[in-house]
N, C-alpha and C positions, 0 to 999 in steps of 0.2 A: 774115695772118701765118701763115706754115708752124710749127706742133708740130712740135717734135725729139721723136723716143722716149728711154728713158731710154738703150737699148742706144747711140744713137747718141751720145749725151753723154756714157756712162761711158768710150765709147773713145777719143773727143776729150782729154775729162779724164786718161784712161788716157795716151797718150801724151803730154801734156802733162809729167808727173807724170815717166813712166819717162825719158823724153829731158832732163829734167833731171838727174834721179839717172843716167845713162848717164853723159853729159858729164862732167857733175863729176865721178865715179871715173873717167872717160878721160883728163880733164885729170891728177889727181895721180895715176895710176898709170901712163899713158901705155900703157894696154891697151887694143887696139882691140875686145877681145871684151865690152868693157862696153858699146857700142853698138847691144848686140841686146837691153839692158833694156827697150829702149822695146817690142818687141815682147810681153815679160812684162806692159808696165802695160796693153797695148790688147787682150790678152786678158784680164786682170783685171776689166780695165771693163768687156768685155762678160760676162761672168758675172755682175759685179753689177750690169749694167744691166741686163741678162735679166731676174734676178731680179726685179729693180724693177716691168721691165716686166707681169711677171706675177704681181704683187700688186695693181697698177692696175688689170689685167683683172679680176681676183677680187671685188675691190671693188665697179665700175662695174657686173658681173652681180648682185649682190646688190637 
């Protein structure tokens, strides 16, 4: 069984997340510029999965 990192999960999650809230404000405002949220959520994810990532390491050196 292949380990995901967290980074790799936060951006999955991430776009998950922002392409939903994209859509749905695309749908009732019928703005196409809502469509580039998803790219806000899969940079988010990876900051916070970074982050994750490097508390794991922090720990597992301990």
């Amino acid at each position: 069984m292949v380990k995901h990192s967290y980074v790799e999960l936060g951006m999955l999650f991430g776009m998950f997340i922002g392409s939903g809230i994209g859509i749905t404000a695309f749908v009732i405002t019928n703005n196409a510029l809502f469509h580039t949220v998803t790219g806000f959520g899969i940079i988010f994810g990876l900051g916070i999965g970074a982050m994750l990532d490097k508390q794991q390491k922090k720990r597992s050196e301990l």
